[in-house]
Each structure stands twice: as C-alpha cells, then as structure tokens.
C-alpha positions in Angstrom: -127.1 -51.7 57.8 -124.1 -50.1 58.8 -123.4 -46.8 59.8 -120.9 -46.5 56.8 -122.8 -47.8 54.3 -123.6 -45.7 51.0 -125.4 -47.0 47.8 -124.3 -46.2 44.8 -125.9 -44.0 43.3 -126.0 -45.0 39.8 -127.9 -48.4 41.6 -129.8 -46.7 44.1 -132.9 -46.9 43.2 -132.7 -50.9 42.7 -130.8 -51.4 45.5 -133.2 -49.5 48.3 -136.0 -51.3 46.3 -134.3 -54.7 47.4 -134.1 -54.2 50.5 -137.6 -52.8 51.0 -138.9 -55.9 49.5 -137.0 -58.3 51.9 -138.5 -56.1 55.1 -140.9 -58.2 57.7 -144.7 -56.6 56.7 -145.5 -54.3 58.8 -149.6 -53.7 58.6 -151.1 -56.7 57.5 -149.6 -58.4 54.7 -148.4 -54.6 54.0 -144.7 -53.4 54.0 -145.7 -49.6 54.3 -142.9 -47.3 53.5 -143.3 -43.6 54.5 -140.9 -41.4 52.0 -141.3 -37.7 54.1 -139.5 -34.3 53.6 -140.0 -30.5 53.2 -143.0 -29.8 50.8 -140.8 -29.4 47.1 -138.3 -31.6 48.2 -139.2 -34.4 45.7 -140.7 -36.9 47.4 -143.1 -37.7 44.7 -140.6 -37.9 41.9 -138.7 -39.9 44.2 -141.0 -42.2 45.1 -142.4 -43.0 41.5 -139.1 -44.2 40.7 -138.9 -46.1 43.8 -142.8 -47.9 42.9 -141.1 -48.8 39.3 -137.6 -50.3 40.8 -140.4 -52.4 43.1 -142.4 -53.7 40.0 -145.1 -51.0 40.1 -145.5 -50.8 43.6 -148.3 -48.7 44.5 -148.1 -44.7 46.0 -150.6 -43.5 47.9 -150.1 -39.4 48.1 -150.9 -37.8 51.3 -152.0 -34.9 48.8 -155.0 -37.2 48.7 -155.8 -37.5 52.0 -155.1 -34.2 53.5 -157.9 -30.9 52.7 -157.4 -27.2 52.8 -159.1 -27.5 56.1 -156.6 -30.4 57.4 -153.4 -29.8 56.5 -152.1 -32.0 59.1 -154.9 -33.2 60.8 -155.4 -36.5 58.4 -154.0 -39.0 60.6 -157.8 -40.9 61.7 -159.3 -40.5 58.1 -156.0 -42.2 56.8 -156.1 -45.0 59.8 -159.6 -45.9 58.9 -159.8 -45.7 54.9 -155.9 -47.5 54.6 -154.4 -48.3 57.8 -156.9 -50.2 59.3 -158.1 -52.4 56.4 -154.6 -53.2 55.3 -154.4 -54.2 58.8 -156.7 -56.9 58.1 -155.5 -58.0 54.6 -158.3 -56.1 52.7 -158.3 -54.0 50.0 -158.2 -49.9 51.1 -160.8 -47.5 49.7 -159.9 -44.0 49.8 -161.2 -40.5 49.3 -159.1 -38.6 46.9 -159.4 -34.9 47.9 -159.8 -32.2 44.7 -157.5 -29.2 45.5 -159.3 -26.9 42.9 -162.6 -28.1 44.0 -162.1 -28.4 47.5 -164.0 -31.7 48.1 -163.4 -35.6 48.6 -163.9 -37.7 45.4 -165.4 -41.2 45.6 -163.9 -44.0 47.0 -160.7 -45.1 44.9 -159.7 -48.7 45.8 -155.8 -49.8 47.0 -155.2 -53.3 46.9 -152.9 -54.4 50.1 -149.8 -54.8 47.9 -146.5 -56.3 48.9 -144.8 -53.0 49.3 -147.1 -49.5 49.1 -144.9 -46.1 49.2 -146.8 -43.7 51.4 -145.5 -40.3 50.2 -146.7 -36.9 51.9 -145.0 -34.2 54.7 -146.1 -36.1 57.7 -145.8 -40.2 56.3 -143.4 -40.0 59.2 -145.3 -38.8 61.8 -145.6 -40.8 65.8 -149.0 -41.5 65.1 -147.7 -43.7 61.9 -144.4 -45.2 62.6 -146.2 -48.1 64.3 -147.1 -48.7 61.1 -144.0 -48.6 58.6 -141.6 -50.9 58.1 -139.2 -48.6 56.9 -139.3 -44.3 56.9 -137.2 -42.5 54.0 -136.5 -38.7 54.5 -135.9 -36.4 51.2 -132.6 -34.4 52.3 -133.6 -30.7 50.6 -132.5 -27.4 53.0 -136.4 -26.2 53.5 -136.2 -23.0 52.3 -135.1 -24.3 49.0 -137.8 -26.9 48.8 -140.3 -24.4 49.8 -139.1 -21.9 46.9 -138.7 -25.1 44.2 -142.6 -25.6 45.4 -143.6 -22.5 45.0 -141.6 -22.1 41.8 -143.7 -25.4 40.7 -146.9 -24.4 41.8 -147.3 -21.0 40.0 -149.1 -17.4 41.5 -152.4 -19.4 41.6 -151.0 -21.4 44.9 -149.5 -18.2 46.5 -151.7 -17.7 48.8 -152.0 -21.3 50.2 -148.2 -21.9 50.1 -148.0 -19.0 52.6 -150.3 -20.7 55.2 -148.8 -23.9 53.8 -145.0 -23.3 54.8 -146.7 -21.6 58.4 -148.4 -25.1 58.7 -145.4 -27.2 57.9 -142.9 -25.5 60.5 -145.4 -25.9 63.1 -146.0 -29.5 62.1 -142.2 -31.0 62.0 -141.5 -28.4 65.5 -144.4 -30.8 67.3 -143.8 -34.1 65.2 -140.7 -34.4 63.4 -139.8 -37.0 61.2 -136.4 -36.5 60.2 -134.5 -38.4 63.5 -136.7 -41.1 62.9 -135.8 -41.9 59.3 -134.2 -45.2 58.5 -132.6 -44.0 55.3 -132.0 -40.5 53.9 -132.4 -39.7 50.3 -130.2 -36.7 48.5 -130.9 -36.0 44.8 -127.7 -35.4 42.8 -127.3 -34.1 39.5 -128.1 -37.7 38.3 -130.1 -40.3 40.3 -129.8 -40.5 44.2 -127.0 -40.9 47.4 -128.7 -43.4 50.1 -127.4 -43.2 53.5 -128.2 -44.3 56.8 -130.9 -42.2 58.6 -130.7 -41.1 62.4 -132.9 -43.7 62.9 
C-alpha cells in the first residue's frame, strides 16, 4: 500500500474488509486485527461495521477481558483464553468480565474464524503485535474522545472514567500504539477516510 493511497470513503468499509481478508493468518488459522484508539473514539462502532463488511466476522471487546482491577494488565489472561488456542486452530473460551457486577462470567466460546476484529485501548500493544496481521488506529484528538465517553457513559461512570483517563495516559506514554498502526481510521460526517498508518 502506498503512502498516497486513500479509500474512499463512501467504499471504505468494503474495501479495508478486502484487504483484511486477503492478509497471510497471523495466529493459527487466525488473521487477528487489532482496531485501538482513545477510549470514545469509536472503535466499537467502527469495528461492527467492519465484522459486517467481512461477512460477520467476529469482535472480541477488550471490555471483556479487562476488570476494574486490570485496566491494562490483561495481556496473559487474553494469551491464554484466545491467543494461545487460536494458536493451535482451536476454538477460544473466554471470561466475559460484568462491569456492574465486577466479576468474570463463564466461559463464552470464539471459534478461530477467518478474520476476528480485536477491539479495545491496548489491541495494539508490544506484547500483541506478534500476533496481528494488521493494527487499525481510530484518529479522535483524546480529549474529545474522553469527553464523547464520558458524555456516553452517564454520572454513574464518573468516578471510574477519572481513574480511567489517569490509566489510559499512562498506558499509551509506556506502550503506544498509534506509530505502529498499519491503517488509520477518521470518522467523517458519513462513513470513514482510510489512510496509511506510521506503520
């Protein structure tokens, strides 16, 4: 991909889906795509439309694998319940984590699909680039993501979005994602711009 090029926007979504699908696997039988930004950037939204332009692909959200006690410090639990069996062409088992209830759920199973979006602050990270054959960044200034999450979230999240945006700052200072990312991702008005990432 060149340095110049640009999708269009109006066939964005289809064409980044395209070229996801034609990527060498990356764990296992796996391509693993990591879609990373600020927390409100709109990653999630983003990456649903993404799964349907694949055909359904399925999104696993870091939302599920992180706790109020691990913000950031996911990385093994997500190594040994996805990484690793994908790794060996199984099917993942998962514990969702309850944000109200503050516990794990059971096991939820994720079949090693073709393609599987990874979508959470951190699918960037060092310790998972190994692992992705392709890292998307959501371009959103992080001040205006954090107030669009917070907007979002309501007065009952106040509290943690204040050790939340403490957490993220620290997070991307030690392990930033953004000069790693193969394509970057800028909502407009309607649909998407696609460029070429730093990396």
């Amino acid at each position: 991909m060149s340095h110049s090029y640009r999708i269009d926007p109006a066939t964005a979504l289809p064409a980044v889906a395209r070229l996801l699908s034609e990527l060498p696997p990356s764990c296992g039988p796996v391509r693993l795509i990591g879609v990373d930004g600020h927390a409100g950037s709109g990653k999630t939204t983003f990456a649903g439309q993404l799964a349907d332009a694949l055909g359904g692909a399925p999104v696993l959200h870091l939302d599920d694998i992180a706790s109020h006690d691990e913000l950031f410090a996911w990385t093994e639990r997500l190594v040994d319940q996805v990484i690793e069996p994908f790794g060996r062409g199984e099917t993942a088992h998962y514990t969702p984590y309850d944000w109200r209830a503050r516990r794990f759920g059971p096991p939820r199973p994720l079949p090693p699909a073709p393609v599987v979006l990874l979508d959470g602050v951190g699918a960037g990270r060092r310790a998972l680039r190994p692992c992705l054959a392709h890292l998307l960044w959501l371009e959103f200034p992080h001040e205006d993501a954090w107030a669009r999450g917070q907007l979002r979230d309501g007065e009952e999240q106040r509290e943690f979005w204040d050790g939340w945006v403490t957490a993220e700052r620290r997070h991307f200072d030690e392990d930033p994602s953004r000069p790693f990312a193969d394509l970057l991702v800028r909502s407009l008005p309607t649909g998407y711009e696609v460029l070429p990432g730093p990396g």
